[in-house]
C-alpha positions as CSV (number, residue, x, y, z in Angstrom):
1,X,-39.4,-21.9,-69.5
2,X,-42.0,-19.1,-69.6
3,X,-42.8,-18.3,-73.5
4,X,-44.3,-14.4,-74.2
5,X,-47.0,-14.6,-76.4
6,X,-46.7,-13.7,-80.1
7,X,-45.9,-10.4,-81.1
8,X,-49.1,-9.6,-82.7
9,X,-50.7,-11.0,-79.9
10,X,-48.7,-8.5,-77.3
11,X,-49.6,-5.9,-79.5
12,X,-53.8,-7.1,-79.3
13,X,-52.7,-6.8,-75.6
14,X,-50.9,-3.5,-74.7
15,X,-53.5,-2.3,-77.4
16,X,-56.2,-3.3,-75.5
17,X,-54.4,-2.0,-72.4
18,X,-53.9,1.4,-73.5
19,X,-58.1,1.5,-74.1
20,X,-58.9,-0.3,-71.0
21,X,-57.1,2.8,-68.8
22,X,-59.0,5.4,-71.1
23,X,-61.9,3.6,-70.0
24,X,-61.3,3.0,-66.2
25,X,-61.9,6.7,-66.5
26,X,-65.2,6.2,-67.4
27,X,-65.9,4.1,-64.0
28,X,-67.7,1.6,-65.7
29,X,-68.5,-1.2,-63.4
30,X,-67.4,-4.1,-65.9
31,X,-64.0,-4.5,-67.5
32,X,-63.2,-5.6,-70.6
33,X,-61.6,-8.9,-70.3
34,X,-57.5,-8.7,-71.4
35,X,-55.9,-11.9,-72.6
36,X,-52.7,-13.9,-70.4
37,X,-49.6,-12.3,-71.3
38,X,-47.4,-14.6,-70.0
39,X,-47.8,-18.3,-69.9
40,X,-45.8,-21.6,-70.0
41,X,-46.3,-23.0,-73.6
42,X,-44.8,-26.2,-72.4
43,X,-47.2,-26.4,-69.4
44,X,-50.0,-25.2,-71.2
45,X,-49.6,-28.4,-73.6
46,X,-49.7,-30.8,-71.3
47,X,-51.9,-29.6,-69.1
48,X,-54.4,-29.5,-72.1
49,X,-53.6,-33.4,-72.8
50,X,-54.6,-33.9,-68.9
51,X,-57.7,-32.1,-69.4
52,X,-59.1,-34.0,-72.0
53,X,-57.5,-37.8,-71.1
54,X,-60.2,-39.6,-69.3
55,X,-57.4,-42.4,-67.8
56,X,-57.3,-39.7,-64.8
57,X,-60.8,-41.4,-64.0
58,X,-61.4,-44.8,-62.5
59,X,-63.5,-46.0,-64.9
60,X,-61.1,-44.1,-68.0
61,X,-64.0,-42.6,-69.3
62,X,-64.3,-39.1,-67.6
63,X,-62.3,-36.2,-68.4
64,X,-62.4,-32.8,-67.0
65,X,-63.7,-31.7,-70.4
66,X,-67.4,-34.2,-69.7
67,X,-68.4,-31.8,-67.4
68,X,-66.7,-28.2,-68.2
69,X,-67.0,-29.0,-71.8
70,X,-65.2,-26.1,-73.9
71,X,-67.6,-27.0,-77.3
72,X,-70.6,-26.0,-74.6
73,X,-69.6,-22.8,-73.0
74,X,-67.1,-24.6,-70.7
75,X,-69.8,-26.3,-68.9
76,X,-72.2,-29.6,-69.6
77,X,-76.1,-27.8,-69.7
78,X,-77.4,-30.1,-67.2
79,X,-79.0,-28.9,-64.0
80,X,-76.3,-31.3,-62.2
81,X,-73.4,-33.4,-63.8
82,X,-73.2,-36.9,-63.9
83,X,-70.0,-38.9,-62.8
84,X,-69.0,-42.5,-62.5
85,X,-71.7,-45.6,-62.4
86,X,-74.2,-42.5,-63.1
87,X,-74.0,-40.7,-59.9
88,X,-76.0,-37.4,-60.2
89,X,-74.2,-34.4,-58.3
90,X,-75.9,-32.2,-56.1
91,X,-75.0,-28.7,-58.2
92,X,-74.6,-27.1,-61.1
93,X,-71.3,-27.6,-63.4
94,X,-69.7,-24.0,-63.0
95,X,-68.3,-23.0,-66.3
96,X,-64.2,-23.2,-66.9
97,X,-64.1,-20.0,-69.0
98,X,-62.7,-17.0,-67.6
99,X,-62.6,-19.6,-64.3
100,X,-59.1,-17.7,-63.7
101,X,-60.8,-14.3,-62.7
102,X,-63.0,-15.9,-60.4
103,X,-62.1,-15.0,-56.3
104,X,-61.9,-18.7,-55.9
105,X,-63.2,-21.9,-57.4
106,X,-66.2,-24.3,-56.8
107,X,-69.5,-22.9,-55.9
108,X,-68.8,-22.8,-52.3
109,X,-65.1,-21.3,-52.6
110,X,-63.3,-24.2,-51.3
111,X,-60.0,-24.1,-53.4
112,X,-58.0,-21.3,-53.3
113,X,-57.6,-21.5,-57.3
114,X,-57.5,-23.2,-60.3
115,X,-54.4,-25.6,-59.4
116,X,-56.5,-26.5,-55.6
117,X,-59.2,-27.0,-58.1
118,X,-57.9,-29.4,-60.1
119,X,-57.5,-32.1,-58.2
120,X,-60.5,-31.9,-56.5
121,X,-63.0,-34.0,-59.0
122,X,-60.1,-36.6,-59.6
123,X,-60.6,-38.1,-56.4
124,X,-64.2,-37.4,-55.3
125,X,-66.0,-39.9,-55.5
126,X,-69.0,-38.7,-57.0
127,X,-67.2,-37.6,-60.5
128,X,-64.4,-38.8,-61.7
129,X,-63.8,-41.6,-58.4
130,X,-60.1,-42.2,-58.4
131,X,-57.5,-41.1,-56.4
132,X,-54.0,-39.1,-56.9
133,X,-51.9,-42.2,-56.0
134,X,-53.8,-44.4,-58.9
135,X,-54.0,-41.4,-61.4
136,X,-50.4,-40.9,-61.2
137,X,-49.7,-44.2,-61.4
138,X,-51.5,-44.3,-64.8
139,X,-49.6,-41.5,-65.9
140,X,-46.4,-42.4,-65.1
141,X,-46.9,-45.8,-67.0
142,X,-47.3,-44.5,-70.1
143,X,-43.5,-43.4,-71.7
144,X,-45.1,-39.8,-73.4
145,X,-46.1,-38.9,-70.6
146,X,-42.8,-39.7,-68.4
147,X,-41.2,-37.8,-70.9
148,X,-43.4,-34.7,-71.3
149,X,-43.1,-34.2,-67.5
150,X,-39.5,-34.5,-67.5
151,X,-39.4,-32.2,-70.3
152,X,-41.8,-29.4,-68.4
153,X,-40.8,-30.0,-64.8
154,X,-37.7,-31.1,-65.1
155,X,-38.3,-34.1,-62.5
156,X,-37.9,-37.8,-63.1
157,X,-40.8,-38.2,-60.8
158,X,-44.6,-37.6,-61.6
159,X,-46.6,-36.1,-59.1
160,X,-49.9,-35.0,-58.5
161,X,-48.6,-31.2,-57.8
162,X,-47.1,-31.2,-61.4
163,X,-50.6,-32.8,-62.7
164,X,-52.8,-29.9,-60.9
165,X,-50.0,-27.4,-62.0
166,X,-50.0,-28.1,-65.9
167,X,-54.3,-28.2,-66.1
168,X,-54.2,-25.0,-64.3
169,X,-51.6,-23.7,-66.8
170,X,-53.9,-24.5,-69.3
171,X,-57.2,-23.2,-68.0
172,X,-55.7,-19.9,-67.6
173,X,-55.4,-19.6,-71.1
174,X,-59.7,-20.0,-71.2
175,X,-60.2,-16.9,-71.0
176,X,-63.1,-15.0,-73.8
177,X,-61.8,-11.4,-74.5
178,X,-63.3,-9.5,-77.3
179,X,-67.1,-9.5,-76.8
180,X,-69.5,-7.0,-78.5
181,X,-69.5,-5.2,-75.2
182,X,-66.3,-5.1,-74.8
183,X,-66.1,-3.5,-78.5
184,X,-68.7,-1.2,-77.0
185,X,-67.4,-0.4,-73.5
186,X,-63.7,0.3,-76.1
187,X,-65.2,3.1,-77.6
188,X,-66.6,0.9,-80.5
189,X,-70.7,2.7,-79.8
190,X,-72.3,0.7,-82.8
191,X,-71.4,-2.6,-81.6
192,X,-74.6,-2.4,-79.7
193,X,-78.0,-2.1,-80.1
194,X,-80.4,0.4,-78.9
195,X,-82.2,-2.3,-76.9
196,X,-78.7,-4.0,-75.7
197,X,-77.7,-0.7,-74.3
198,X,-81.0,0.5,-73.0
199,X,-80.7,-3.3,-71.0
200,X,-76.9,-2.3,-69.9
201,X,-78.6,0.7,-68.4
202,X,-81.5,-1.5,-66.4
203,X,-78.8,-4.2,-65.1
204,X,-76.8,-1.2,-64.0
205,X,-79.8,1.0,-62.5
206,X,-81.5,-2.2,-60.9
207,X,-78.3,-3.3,-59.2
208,X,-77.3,-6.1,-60.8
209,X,-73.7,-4.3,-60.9
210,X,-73.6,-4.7,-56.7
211,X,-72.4,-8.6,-57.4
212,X,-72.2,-8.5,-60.9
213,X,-69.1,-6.5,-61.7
214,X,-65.6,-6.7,-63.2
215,X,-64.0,-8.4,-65.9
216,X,-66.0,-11.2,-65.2
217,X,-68.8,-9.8,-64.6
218,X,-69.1,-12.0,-61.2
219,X,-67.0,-14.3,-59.5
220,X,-65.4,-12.0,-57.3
221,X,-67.7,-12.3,-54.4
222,X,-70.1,-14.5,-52.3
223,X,-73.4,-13.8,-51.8
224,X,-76.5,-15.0,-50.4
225,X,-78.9,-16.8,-52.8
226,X,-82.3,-15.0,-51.7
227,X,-82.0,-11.6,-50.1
228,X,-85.2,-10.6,-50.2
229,X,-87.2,-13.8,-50.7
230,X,-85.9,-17.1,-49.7
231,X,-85.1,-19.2,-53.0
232,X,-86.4,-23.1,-52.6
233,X,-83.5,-25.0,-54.3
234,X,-83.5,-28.0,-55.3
235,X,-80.0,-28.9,-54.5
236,X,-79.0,-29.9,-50.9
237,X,-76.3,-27.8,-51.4
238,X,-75.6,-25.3,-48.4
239,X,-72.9,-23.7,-50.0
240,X,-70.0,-21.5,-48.1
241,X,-71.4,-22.5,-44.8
242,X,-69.7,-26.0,-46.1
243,X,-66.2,-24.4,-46.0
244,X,-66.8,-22.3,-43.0
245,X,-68.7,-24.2,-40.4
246,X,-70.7,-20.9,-40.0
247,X,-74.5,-20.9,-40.2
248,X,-74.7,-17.5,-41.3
249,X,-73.0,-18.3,-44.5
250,X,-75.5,-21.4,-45.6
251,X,-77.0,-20.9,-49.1
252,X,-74.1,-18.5,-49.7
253,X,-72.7,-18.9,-52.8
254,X,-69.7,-17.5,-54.9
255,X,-71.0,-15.4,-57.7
256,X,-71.1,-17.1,-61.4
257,X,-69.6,-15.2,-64.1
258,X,-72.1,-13.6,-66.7
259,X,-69.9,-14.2,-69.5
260,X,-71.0,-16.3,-72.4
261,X,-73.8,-16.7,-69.7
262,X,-76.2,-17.3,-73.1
263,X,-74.2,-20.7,-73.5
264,X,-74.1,-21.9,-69.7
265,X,-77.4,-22.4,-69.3
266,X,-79.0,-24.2,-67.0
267,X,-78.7,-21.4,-64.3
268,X,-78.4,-21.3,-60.6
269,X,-76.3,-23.5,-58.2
270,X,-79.1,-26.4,-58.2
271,X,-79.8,-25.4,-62.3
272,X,-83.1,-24.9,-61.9
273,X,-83.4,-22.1,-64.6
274,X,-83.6,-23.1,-68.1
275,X,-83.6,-19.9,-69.6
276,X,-81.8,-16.4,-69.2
277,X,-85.5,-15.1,-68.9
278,X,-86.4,-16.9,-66.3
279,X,-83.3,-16.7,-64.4
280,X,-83.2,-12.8,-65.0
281,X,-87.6,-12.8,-63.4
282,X,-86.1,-14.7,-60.3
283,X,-82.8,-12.7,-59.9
284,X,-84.8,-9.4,-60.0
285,X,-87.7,-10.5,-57.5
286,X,-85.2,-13.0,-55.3
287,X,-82.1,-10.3,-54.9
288,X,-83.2,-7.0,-56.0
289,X,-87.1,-7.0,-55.0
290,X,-87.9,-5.8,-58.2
291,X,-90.2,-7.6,-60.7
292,X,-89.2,-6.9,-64.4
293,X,-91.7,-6.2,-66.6
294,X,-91.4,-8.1,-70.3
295,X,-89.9,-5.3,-71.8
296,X,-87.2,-5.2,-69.3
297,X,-86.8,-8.2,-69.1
298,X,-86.0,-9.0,-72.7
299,X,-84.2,-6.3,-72.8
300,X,-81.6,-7.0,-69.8
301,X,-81.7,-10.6,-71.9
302,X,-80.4,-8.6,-75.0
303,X,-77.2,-6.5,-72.9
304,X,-76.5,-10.5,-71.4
305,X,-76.1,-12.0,-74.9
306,X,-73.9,-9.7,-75.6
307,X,-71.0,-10.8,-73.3
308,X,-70.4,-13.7,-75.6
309,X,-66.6,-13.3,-76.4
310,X,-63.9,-15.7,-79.0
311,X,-64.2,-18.7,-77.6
312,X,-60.7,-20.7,-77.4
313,X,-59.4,-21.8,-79.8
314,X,-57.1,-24.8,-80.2
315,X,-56.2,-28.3,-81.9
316,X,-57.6,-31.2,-79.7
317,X,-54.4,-33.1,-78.4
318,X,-53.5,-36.7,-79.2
319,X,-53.7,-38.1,-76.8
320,X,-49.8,-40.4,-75.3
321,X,-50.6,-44.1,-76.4
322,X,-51.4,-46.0,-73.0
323,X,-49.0,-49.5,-72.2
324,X,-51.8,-51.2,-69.8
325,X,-54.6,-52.7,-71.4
326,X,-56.0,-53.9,-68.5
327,X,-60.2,-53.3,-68.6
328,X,-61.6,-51.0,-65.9
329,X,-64.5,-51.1,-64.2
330,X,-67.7,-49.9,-67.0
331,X,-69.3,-46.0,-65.6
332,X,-72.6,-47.4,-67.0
333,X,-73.2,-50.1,-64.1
């Protein structure tokens, strides 16, 4: 049963709607970002156990949450995560938050959205190395959880559509409203600095706004990595050419979200930039042919920190008591 969201909370929302229209008149290139206003409570719950229980690995130590972890920005600050017996991946952990604006999901656009997405890393082998029949399997031995899904779906049978269903439920509600920008671009002018506007107006003057744009500001295109000089990455990635099979779309990427981009660092697909300053040099000389002087460069920095919004907020679920006891196989051999 779908559950509206608390009064108060509808009120934040058709507040925040009212001020986001006034502001569309503005033609601002970046929206603020508006909360869900209609989720599945029920859903969301479970889905939210799912994310965090590491039993949907084959070594029951890796949970969605090791690599999109939501105490880190939704993401793991590694150049590439790690999955089971240590493998290294071969790109950059894309953050979870605000993952429901995004055009599509993964780096290269492969799932459609967030429910295609989550059962992606459940059976790769690379991260979390199981498959759908075994994870369910798990799942549907353990009494709280054949219960809960009852409860939600209504089904006496667990699948692996009802698993990808509830973690997508519950990554929609990941979302980071309420930044100081988006104080500032909702009429609230002293919730920026001088030098954090002054680097609004660069990123916008530069052209950073061409990908970088919406509520997201990003993820609502592809685009190649290196327009004007060819990037050396250090991932084998090829990106969207993978999906396509078309060679004009190799090292074509989808574009990453800026927001809370000061947490998600490493940057890049292959994470080769520590830092926003050094991503912000090679963004400016690689895609806009432009090298940023210090001073602009800090100052873009500034406007980026600024798109740090609330960051969820929720109890960590307990999680259902598992009936097998059986040992798996160690991730650390």
């Amino acid at each position: 049963m779908l559950t509206r969201l608390a009064p108060l909370a509808f009120a934040a929302v058709a507040s925040l709607l009212g001020m986001s229209a006034a502001f569309a008149q503005n033609q601002e290139p970046i929206q603020p970002i508006v909360p869900p206003q209609q989720v599945n409570l029920g859903m969301v719950e479970l889905g939210k156990k799912l994310y965090f229980d590491p039993r949907l690995s084959k070594s029951g130590f890796i949970s969605c949450n090791s690599c999109h972890n939501l105490s880190m920005g939704g993401t793991d600050n590694i150049p590439t995560s790690i999955g089971d017996k240590w493998q290294q991946g071969p790109i950059n952990a894309p953050t979870v938050l605000n993952s429901s604006l995004n055009v599509a999901q993964f780096w290269d656009g492969r799932a459609a959205d967030l429910k295609a997405q989550a059962g992606g890393p459940i059976a790769n082998p690379g991260e979390m190395a199981f498959s759908h029949t075994l994870a369910i399997g798990i799942l549907a031995s353990i009494p709280a959880y054949q219960r809960e899904f009852k409860q939600v779906f209504g089904k006496d049978k667990i699948d692996i559509e009802q698993v990808t269903l509830a973690i997508a439920e519950f990554e929609k509600t990941l979302v980071t409203p309420n930044s100081r920008f988006d104080q500032w671009l909702l009429g609230k002018k002293d919730a920026l600095t001088a030098d954090e506007q002054a680097g609004y107006k660069l990123f916008k003057e530069s052209g950073c706004v061409a990908c970088h744009n919406g509520p997201a500001v990003g993820g609502n295109s592809f685009q190649k990595m290196g327009i004007v000089q060819a990037y050396k990455a250090s991932s084998p990635a090829e990106g969207r050419s993978a999906v396509t099979g078309k060679d004009i779309d190799r090292f074509t990427f989808k574009v990453p979200t800026l927001r809370n981009v000061e947490m998600t660092y490493p940057y890049f697909h292959d994470g080769a930039a520590n830092t926003l300053t050094q991503a912000v040099d090679v963004m400016g000389r690689l895609q806009l042919g432009k090298n940023f002087t210090k001073d602009e460069n800090a100052k873009i920095v500034s406007f980026l920190k600024t798109l740090t919004g609330d960051q969820p907020s929720f109890t960590l679920p307990i999680l259902p008591p598992s009936s097998d006891t059986t040992p798996r196989p160690s991730p650390f051999k």
